[in-house]
C-alpha positions, 0 to 999 in steps of 0.5 A: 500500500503507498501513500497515494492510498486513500484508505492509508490512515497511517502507520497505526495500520502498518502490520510488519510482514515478518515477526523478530526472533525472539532472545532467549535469555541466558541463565547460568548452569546449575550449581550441581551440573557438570560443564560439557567441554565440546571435543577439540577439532582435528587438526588441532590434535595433529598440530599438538602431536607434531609439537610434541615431536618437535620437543622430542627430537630438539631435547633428543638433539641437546642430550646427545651433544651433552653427552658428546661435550662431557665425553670430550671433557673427560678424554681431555683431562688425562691430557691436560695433566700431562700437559701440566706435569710437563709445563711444570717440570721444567720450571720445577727442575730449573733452580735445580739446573741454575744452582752451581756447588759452592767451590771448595776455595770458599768455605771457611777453612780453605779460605782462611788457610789461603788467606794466611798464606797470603799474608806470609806469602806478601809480607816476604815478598814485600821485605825483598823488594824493599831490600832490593830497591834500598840497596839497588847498586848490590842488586844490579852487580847480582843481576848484572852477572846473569845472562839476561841482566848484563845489558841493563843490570840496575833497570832490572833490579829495580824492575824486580824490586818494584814487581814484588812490591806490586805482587805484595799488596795484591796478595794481601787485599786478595785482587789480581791474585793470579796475576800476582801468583804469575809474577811470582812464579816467573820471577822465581823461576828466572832467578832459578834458571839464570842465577841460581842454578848453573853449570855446578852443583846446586847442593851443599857439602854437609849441614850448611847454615844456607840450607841443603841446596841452592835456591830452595827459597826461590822453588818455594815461591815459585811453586806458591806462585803456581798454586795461586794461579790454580786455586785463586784467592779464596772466599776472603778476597776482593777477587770473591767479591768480583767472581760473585756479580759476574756469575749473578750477572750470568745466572740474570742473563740465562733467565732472562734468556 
């Protein structure tokens, strides 16, 4: 019907064609009731269980290499301490290596036993030559009877003298003292060989105030002379003192190294 209708009095009689559903209200289940969970859907289900079978296989995958990382621990300890006994062998024995006996020239006896001889040893040499250069003209007739002394008789004698004097003092500190046990030696070797002993015999006849035989004086110095050149000094020289920072140095310089 439209509106050109003359019967249409209006919306009073419009009549709707199709009824509204009627709402139904929702009232909540009973206390004693029991809720009904609707079943999942099926491809939920798969999509669990491949979940579950990826967990599965990443913790199959971390166990195994836990497994090899332990497996891998264990082989290494038996080498790393070997490693470790090797690296520390070396550094255990290495004191061991470095550290030098102790010479027997400086211990207390033998060093006081050589230190005496030194003192008798420069003060007789220091007595001779001091002779020798306050009577220089008896000297120099001496020498000038040898071989090697006829030609500057005096400058040898005072060459002589001054030599024991220089022998004398490093005997008593102790420095130098194979070089003064050298001098000493030569020095009395020569007189042996140019003055004392000869073309005669060097022993006397009987008891003999001067002794059993000629330069027995001069072989004494010489043979003290070759025992200074051999031994050294001893522990109570400045010599000691000089052999001890050089092998410190030495001992700092293969540490180093």
């Amino acid at each position: 019907m439209s509106e050109q209708d003359p019967n249409w009095t209006g919306a009073q009689d419009w009549q709707p064609t199709q009824e509204a559903p009627a709402v139904t209200p929702l009232t909540p289940p009973d206390q004693g009731s029991t809720a009904v969970i609707p079943p999942a859907p099926a491809e939920d289900i798969f999509r669990t269980e491949a979940v579950s079978a990826e967990e599965e296989r990443l913790a199959a995958e971390r166990s195994a290499r836990k497994e090899a990382r332990l497996q891998a621990f264990q082989a290494a300890q038996p080498a790393a301490a070997a490693g470790a006994a090797t690296a520390t062998a070396p550094a255990a024995t290495a004191p061991e290596k470095q550290r030098k006996p102790k010479r027997t020239t400086d211990k207390f006896f033998p060093s006081f036993g050589l230190f005496l001889l030194r003192i008798v040893v420069a003060g007789i040499a220091a007595l001779r030559g001091w002779v020798i250069l306050t009577n220089i003209d008896a000297a120099a007739e001496r020498v000038g009877g040898t071989v090697i002394g006829a030609s500057q008789p005096t400058w040898i004698a005072i060459g002589i003298g001054v030599g024991l004097e220089l022998i004398s003092l490093m005997l008593l500190l102790g420095v130098l003292t194979r070089v003064a046990g050298i001098g000493l030696a030569a020095i009395s070797g020569l007189s042996l060989a140019f003055y004392w002993w000869g073309p005669w015999n060097p022993f006397y006849e009987g008891l003999d105030n001067r002794g059993v035989f000629m330069g027995e004086f001069e072989l004494l110095f010489a043979a003290v002379g070759v025992l200074f050149v051999f031994l050294g000094a001893g522990g109570w020289a400045i010599d000691h003192g000089f052999r001890s920072r050089r092998e410190k140095a030495k001992l700092e310089r293969e540490e180093q190294s």
